[in-house]
C-alpha positions, -999 to 999 in steps of 0.1 A, spaced: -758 217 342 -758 188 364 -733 170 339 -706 202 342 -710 200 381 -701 167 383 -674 174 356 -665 199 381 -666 177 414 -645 153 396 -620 171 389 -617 185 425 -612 152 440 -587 144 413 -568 174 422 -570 166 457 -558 131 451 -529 143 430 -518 172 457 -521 143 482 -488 139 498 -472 105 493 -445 84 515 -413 82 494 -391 53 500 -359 63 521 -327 71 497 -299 79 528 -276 56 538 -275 43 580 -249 61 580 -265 92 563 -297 91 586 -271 84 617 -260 119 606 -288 136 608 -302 115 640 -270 127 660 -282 165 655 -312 156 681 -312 161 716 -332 135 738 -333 99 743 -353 70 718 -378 57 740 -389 20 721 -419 -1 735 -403 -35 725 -432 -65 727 -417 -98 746 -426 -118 775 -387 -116 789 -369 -87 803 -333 -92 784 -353 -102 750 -343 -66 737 -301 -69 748 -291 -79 720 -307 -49 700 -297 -24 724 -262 -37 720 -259 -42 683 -278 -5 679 -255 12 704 -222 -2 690 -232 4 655 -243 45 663 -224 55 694 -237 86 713 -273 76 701 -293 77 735 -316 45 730 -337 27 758 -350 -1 746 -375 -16 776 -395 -51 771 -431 -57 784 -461 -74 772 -471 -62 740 -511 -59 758 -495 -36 787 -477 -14 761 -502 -6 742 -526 0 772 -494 24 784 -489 44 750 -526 48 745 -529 65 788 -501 81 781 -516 98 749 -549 103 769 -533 120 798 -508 142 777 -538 156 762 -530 140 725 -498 152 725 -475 126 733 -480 91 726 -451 84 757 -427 62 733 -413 71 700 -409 37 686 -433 6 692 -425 -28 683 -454 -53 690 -474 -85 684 -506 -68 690 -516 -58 654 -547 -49 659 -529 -20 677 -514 -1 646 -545 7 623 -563 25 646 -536 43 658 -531 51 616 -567 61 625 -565 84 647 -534 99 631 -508 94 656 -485 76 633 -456 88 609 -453 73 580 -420 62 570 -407 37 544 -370 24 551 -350 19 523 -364 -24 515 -397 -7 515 -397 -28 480 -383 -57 492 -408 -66 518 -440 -86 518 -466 -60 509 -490 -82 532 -469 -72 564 -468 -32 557 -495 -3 556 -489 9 524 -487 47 533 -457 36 555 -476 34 589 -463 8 601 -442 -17 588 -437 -57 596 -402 -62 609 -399 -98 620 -416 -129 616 -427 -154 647 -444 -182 654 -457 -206 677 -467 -243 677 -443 -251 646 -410 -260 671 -409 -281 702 -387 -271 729 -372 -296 750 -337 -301 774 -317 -326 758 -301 -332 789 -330 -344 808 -350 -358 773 -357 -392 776 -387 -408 765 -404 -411 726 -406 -375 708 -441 -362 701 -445 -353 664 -482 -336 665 -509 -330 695 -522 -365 694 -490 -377 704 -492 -354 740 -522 -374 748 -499 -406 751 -495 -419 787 -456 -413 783 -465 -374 782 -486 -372 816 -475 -349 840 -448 -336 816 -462 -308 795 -451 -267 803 -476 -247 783 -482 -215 784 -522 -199 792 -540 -193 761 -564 -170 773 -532 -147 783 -513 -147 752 -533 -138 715 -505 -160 696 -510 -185 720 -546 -182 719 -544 -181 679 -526 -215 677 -549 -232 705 -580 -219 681 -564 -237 651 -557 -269 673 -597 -264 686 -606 -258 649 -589 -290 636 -594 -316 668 -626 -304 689 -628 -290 721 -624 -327 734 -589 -325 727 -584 -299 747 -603 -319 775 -576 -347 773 -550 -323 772 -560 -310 804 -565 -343 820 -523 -351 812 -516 -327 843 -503 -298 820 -482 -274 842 -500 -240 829 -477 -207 831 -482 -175 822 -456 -160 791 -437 -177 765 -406 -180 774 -416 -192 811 -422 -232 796 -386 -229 783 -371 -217 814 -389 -240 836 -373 -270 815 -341 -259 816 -343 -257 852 -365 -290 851 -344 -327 863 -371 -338 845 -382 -347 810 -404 -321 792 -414 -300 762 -436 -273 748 -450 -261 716 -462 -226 730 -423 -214 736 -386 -209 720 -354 -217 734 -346 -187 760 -318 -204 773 -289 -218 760 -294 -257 769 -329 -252 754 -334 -270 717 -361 -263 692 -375 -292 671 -397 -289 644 -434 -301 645 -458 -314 621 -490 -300 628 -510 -269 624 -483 -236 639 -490 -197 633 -470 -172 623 -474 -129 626 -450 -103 614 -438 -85 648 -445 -53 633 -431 -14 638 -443 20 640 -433 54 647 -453 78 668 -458 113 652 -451 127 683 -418 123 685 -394 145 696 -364 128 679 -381 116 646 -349 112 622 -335 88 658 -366 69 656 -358 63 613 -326 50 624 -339 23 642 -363 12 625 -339 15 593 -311 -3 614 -339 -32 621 -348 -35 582 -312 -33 572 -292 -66 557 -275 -70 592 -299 -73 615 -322 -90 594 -301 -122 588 -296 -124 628 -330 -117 637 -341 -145 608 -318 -167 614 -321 -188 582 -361 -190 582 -385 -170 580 -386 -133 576 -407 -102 564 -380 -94 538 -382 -115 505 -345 -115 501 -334 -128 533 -370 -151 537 -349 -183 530 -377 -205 541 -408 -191 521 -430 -181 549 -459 -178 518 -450 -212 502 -457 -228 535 -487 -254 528 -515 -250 555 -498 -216 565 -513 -186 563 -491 -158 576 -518 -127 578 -545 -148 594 -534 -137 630 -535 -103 619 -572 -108 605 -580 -123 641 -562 -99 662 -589 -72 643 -620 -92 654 -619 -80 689 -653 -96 698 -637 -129 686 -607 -127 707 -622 -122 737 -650 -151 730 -622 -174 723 -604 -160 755 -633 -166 772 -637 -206 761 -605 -215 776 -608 -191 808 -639 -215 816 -619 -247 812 -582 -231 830 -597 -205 847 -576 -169 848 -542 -169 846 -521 -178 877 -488 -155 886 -471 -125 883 -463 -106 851 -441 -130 831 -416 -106 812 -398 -104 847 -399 -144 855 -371 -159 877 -365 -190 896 
């Protein structure tokens, strides 16, 4: 008896497991799903994570000109403030609308329990196949869409650059570098607060002691240290930014850098769902993904030129792996809060000087 129950009990689950639906990878064309997108009413509301108001432009540009009378707004803020905003919204709305349709954000941690609590729609754009399985939820939750970094380049003005280049963090102890370092707060930025970890991990907390004693200029954001220099008459340079402005280089580094798949989802809550697979299709597709990767890395094997997995020392899912350890994040927060204190100034995405 007790073997033909389990027989029985077995073959339930299997049967539940079979009728199980699954995410099939999209077939349609853009221009197919741009078809069926333009048969909704309503506007795309995207969250798009960045630390500077016109980060999203170009995207909102390309995506307009590529499917006109697509309504798309496309608004940047703090990855840490959207998710707080999609989560009050779904609390206020009574679980039924998560107040954005699309979300594109560094905060990882974000996306699994959102899977979770089943508020996202799976979808797999047509590279499903063609992307690192260690940046996507395999049901299609959410999917990784770029890849960035911090640490690995050094921004400087070459216009104003005139004194020895640093090559790793030993070299921003030298004399030459007192008084001229723009970094941004690492206990207001996880990325940043990721790298400064491996930095802590590999050279003490007295490094960060001497670092502080060189007179760092601390500012909230990322693009903020790359603004200030190109603004700066004097010399300067960061690892904890990118070039935002357009007399702004990057140079590479040798030391330890991080990296995180800026990753995607689609609320199930949606009014416009087939709008919402256009964009994140349009972000996965050929186009995009050369100009968003811009020769290096990517979350798409094909146009990864750089090997963002053959990188020695580099481990690109680590950041995810931290961003889950909530407890962690905020005891690390918390170490260089005691030595910086909180962050100083206004919300960075809307810097100007």
């Amino acid at each position: 008896m007790r073997t033909t129950i389990n027989i029985l009990a077995f073959a339930s689950l299997v049967s539940l497991v079979v009728a199980a639906p699954r995410t099939t990878v999209e077939t349609r064309t853009l221009d197919q799903i741009y078809q069926a997108a333009q048969k909704e009413t309503g506007t795309l509301r995207v969250a798009w994570g960045g630390d500077l108001a016109s980060s999203s432009d170009g995207v909102t540009a390309a995506f307009r000109a590529r499917f006109p009378g697509i309504n798309v707004n496309i608004t940047t803020d703090l990855s840490k403030y959207w998710d707080s905003r999609i989560d009050r919204a779904y609390q206020v709305s009574n679980r039924r609308d998560d107040g954005y349709d699309v979300a594109v954000l560094q905060a990882l941690h974000d996306f699994p329990r959102w899977k979770a609590e089943g508020r996202l729609l799976n979808y797999k754009a047509a590279p499903w196949n063609d992307i690192y399985p260690q940046f996507v939820d395999r049901d299609g939750a959410y999917t990784g869409l770029f890849v960035f970094g911090f640490g690995q380049n050094i921004v400087y003005n070459p216009n104003h650059f005139n004194t020895p280049f640093a090559q790793n963090y030993l070299d921003y102890l030298k004399p030459e570098w007192k008084d001229k370092l723009i970094l941004t707060y690492p206990n207001d930025d996880d990325a940043v607060l990721y790298l400064f970890k491996l930095i802590v991990q590999k050279y003490g907390w007295g490094y960060i002691d001497r670092l502080v004693a060189q007179g760092v200029q601390w500012v909230r954001g990322t693009a903020t240290p790359s603004l200030v220099l190109s603004r700066n008459n004097t010399a300067g340079l960061s690892f904890t930014s990118y070039p935002s402005s357009a007399d702004i280089v990057a140079r590479e580094g040798t030391d330890v850098y991080m990296v995180w798949p800026q990753t995607g989802t689609i609320f199930k809550s949606t009014p416009v769902p087939e709008t919402a697979k256009l964009f994140i299709s349009f972000l996965l597709d050929n186009e995009w993904q050369n100009t968003a990767a811009g020769g290096g890395f990517a979350t798409r094997k094909s146009i990864d030129k750089k090997g963002v997995f053959k990188q020695p020392g580099l481990d690109p899912t680590s950041y995810a792996a931290f961003m889950a350890n909530r407890q962690q994040v905020e005891a690390w927060r918390f170490q260089f809060e005691t030595t910086l204190g909180t962050p100083q100034g206004g919300n960075p995405t809307y810097y100007t000087v």
